[in-house]
Structure formats: structure tokens, C-alpha cells
C-alpha positions in Angstrom: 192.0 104.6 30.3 191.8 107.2 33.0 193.2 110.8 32.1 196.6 111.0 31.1 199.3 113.9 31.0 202.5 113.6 29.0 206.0 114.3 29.3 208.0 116.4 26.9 209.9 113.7 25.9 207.1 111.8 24.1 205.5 115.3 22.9 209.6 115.7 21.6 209.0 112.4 19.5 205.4 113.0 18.8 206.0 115.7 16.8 209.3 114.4 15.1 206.9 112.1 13.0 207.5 108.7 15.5 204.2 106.7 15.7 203.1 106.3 19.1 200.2 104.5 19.4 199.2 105.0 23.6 199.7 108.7 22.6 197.1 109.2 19.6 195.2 106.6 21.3 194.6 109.2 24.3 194.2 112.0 21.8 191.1 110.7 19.9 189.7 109.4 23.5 190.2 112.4 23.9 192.0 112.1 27.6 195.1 113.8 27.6 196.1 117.1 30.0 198.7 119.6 29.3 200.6 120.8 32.3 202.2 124.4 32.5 205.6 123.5 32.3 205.2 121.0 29.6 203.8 123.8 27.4 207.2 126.1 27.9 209.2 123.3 27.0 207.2 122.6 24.3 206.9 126.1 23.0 210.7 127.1 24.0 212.2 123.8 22.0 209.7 125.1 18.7 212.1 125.6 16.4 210.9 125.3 12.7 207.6 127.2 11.9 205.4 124.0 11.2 206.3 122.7 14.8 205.4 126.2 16.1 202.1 125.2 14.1 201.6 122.3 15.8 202.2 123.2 19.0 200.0 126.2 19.4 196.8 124.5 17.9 197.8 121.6 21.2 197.6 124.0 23.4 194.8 125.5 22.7 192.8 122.1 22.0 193.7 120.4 25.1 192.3 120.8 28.6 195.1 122.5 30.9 195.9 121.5 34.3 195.3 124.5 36.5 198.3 124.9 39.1 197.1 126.8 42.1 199.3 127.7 45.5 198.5 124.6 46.9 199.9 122.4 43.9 203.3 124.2 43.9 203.3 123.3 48.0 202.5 120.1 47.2 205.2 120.2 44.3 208.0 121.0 46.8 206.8 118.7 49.3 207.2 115.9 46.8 210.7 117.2 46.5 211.4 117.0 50.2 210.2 113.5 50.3 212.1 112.2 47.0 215.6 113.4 48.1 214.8 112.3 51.6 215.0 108.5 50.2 217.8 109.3 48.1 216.2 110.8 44.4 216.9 114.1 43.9 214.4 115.3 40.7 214.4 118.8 38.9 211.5 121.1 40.0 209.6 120.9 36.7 210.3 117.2 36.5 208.7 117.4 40.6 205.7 119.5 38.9 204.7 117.3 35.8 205.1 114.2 38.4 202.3 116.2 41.0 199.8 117.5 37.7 199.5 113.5 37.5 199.1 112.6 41.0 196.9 115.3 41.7 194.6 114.4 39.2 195.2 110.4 39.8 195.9 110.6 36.0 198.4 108.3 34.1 201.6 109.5 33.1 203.4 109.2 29.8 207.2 110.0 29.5 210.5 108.2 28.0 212.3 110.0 30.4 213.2 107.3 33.4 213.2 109.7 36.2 209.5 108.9 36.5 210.0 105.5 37.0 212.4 106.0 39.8 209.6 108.5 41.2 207.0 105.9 40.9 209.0 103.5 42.7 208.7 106.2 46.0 204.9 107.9 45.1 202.0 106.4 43.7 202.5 107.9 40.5 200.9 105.6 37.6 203.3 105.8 34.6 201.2 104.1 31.7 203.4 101.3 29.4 203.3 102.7 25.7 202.7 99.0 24.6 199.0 99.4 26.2 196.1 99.7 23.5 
């Protein structure tokens, strides 16, 4: 398995106690990126102290996509070219989709967006039955 980042919806279930084996799989590999916008959600949605815990040893464990000028041009470009065939996607939903493809990196989410996205961009979504 190649790198892989991770949406805040399987982060969201991660840390609610569900058992996802693709996800702790990556972990111990250890293979999985954080990108920016995926830590504010995370952080912003901490509610109870333990998941505060959590959440603020993962982002200081885990390697961090860096997001220059040109990854936020890129970002809105990927935009452009979504709603120009008809999928219109949030900015940070636009962002997580670009840390992937700019690193050629799978992508793990529950959120189905990204499967509309890959059906436009080359974005590799990776199947949470894969061991």
C-alpha cells in the first residue's frame, strides 16, 4: 500500500471505538498523512477531553502534508473542472481530494463525494475491505 490520507469521516468513526481494519492497518505500516483541513475538523469536532487526547498525540505523530500556493491553485482548479462536468464539491472537500492526488496517495473516506470525484480525477479511493 502506497501512502494514504484519510477523511474526517473515518477519523469521526475511528475514534468512536469502530474497528476499521484498512485504517490501523495504514497506521502500524505506518503510511498514513494528515492534511491541514482534516486536522481543524478533527480538532474543532473534539469534544470530550479523552478525544482531545487522542487527537493531539495524531497530529503530532503523523507526517503532515505541507500545502504550499501552488496546492491551493491547484485546489481551485480542481473545483473549476468538477463543476464544469456537473459536481459541485466544498473547498475543503476540493483540498483533502488534491493532498491525495498530489501525492498519488490513496484516499480513505465514508463520505461518497469522493467517489463521485474519482469518477472525474484520477483520485484513488482505497476499499476498506482491502488487507
Amino acid at each position: 500500500m502506497s501512502g494514504m490520507l484519510v477523511d474526517t469521516s473515518a477519523w469521526i468513526d475511528f475514534f468512536a471505538g469502530e474497528t476499521i481494519p484498512v485504517l490501523e492497518e495504514a497506521l502500524a505500516a505506518p503510511i498514513v498523512i494528515l492534511s491541514p483541513v482534516v486536522i481543524a475538523e478533527l480538532v474543532s469536532g473534539a469534544i470530550n477531553p479523552r478525544e482531545r487526547k487522542a487527537i493531539s498525540e495524531l497530529v503530532l505523530e503523523l507526517p503532515f502534508h505541507e500545502t504550499p500556493r501552488e496546492h491551493w491553485v491547484a485546489t481551485g482548479n480542481l473545483r473549476r473542472e468538477l463543476r464544469a462536468q456537473g459536481l459541485s464539491i466544498s473547498t475543503p472537500d476540493a483540498h483533502i481530494a488534491q493532498c491525495a492526488l498530489d501525492r498519488r496517495a490513496l484516499l480513505l473516506s465514508r463520505d461518497t463525494i469522493f467517489s463521485r470525484i474519482a469518477d472525474v480525477v484520477p483520485l484513488r479511493l482505497v476499499r476498506e475491505d482491502m488487507t
